[in-house]
C-alpha positions in Angstrom: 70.1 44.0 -98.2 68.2 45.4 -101.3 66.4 48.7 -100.7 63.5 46.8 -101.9 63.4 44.3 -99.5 63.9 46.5 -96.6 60.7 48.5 -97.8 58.7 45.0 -97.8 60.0 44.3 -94.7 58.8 48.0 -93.5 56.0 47.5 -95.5 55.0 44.7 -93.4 55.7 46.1 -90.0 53.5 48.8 -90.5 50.7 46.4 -91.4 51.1 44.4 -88.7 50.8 47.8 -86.5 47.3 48.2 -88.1 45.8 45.3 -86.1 46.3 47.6 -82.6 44.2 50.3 -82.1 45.7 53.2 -83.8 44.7 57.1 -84.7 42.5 56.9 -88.1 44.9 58.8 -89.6 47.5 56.4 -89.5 45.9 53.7 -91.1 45.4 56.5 -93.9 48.8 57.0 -94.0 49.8 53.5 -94.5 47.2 53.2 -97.2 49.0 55.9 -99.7 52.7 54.1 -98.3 51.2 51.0 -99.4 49.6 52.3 -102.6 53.7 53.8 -103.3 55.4 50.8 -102.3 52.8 48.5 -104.3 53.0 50.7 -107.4 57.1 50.6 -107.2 57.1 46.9 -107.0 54.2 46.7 -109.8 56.4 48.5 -111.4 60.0 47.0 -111.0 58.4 43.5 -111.6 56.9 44.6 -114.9 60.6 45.9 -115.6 62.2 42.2 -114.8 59.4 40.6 -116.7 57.8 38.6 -113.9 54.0 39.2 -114.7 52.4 37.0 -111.8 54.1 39.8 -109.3 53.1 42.4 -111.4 49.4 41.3 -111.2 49.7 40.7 -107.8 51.4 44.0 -106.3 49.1 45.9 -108.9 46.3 44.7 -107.4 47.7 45.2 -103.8 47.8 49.1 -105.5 44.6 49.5 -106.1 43.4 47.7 -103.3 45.1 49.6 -101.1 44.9 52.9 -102.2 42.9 56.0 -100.3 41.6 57.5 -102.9 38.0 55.2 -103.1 38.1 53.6 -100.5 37.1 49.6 -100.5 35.0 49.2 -96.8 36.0 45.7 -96.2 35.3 46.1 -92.0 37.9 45.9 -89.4 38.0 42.4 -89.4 38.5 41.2 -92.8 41.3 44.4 -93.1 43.0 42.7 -90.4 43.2 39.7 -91.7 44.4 41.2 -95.1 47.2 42.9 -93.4 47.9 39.6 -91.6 48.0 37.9 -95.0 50.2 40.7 -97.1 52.6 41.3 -94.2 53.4 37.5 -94.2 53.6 37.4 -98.0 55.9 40.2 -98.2 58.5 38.8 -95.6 58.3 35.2 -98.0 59.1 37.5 -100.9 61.8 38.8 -98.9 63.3 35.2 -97.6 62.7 33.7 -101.0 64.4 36.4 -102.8 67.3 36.2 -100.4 67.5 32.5 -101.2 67.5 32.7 -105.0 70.0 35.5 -104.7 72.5 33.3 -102.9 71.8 30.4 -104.9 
């Protein structure tokens, strides 16, 4: 397994752990992983030339990041973390798949 995709798949773990009720400072602490792990991927798939991921992990950077912080509510951060974590394992599943293709 690439290093990459076992960060996504840690990545998503550890946003699926956000929707229990957790110390504050762990949800800070997956904000700057994510904002890390975001940035590296932004980063790699600028390097490989895929600009839709790019956009997208980019954008997962700065929403993520805990620097300003974006009040979206517990709610609607819960169902962003639903919705990233699942994205990140397709990522995963369909880079697996075009790898052994």
């Amino acid at each position: 397994m690439k290093i990459q995709n076992l960060i996504k798949i840690v990545l998503a773990i550890l946003l699926c752990l956000c929707l229990a009720d957790m110390p504050y400072g762990y949800y800070q602490i997956v904000r700057f992983i994510s904002l890390i792990a975001f940035g590296y991927f932004a980063f790699e798939a600028y390097n490989n030339n895929k600009q839709g991921l790019m956009m997208l992990f980019g954008s997962l950077a700065i929403l993520f990041q805990p620097l300003v912080k974006i009040s979206l509510g517990r709610q609607l951060w819960n169902i962003v973390d639903v919705i990233v974590a699942i994205m990140l394992v397709v990522i995963v599943i369909t880079d697996k798949k075009s790898t052994n293709a």
